[in-house]
C-alpha positions, 0 to 999 in steps of 0.5 A: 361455028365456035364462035357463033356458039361462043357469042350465044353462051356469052349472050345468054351469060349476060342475060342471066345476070339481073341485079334485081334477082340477085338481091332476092337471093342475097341473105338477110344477115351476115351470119349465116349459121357459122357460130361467130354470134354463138356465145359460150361459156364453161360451168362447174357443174355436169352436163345432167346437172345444168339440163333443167337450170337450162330447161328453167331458164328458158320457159321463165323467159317465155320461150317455146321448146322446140325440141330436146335432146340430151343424154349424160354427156350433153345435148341441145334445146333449140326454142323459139321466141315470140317473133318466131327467132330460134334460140340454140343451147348446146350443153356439152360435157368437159368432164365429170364436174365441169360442162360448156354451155353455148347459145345463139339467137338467131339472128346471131344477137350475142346480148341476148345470148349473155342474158340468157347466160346471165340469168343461167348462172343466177339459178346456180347461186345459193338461193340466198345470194339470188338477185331474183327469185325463182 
C-alpha cells in the first residue's frame, strides 16, 4: 500500500512539472525589486531643501507623480513614466545639512536613474553656472 501511494505522489509530481507553465511564471527581469539598479548619491543639502529640486525635476522630464510622501527627514516620490515604468526617489536624511537622494526606474534601468541625478544636481548650480535653464 505505501508504495502504491508513493507511485501515485510520484505520478502526480511529474505530472505537475510542464515546461510551458513554468516560463509563465518565470519573471521578466532579473531585478526583482532588490535595489541592485538603484542609484544613490549624497547632496549637501537638507532633506526639506531637495524635496522640490526632486518634485521640479521630475515634472520637467514629464513624468506623472504618483504619490508623495515626506516629512523633515525624508521620504519618496514614486512617478511613472509614459510607458507606465515606475520611477522611485527616495530622500533620506543623514544630518542636518547633508541627505541621500536614491532612485530606480524600473525595470532596474541605472542610466536613466543618473540622468535623473544629473539633471538633480544641474537645479542645485548657482543659476549662472547652469548648462540648462529652468
Amino acid at each position: 500500500m505505501r508504495i502504491h501511494m508513493l507511485l501515485v505522489i510520484a505520478a502526480l509530481a511529474v505530472a505537475g512539472c510542464d515546461k510551458k507553465e513554468t516560463a509563465k511564471v518565470t519573471p521578466a527581469t532579473r531585478d526583482l525589486g532588490t535595489g541592485l539598479n538603484t542609484v544613490e548619491k549624497t547632496y549637501a543639502r537638507a532633506p526639506a531643501d531637495m524635496v522640490p529640486v526632486v518634485q521640479r525635476t521630475l515634472q520637467e522630464l514629464e513624468l506623472k507623480i504618483d504619490s508623495e510622501k515626506y516629512d523633515n527627514l525624508g521620504g519618496e516620490t514614486v512617478a511613472l513614466r509614459a510607458t507606465g515604468q515606475k520611477v522611485t526617489v527616495g530622500i533620506k536624511g543623514l544630518d542636518s545639512r547633508s541627505c541621500g537622494v536614491s532612485i530606480r526606474v524600473e525595470p532596474g534601468d541605472r542610466n536613466l536613474a543618473n540622468l535623473i541625478h544629473g539633471r538633480i544636481a544641474e537645479h542645485l548650480l548657482p543659476a549662472g553656472e547652469r548648462t540648462r535653464q529652468p
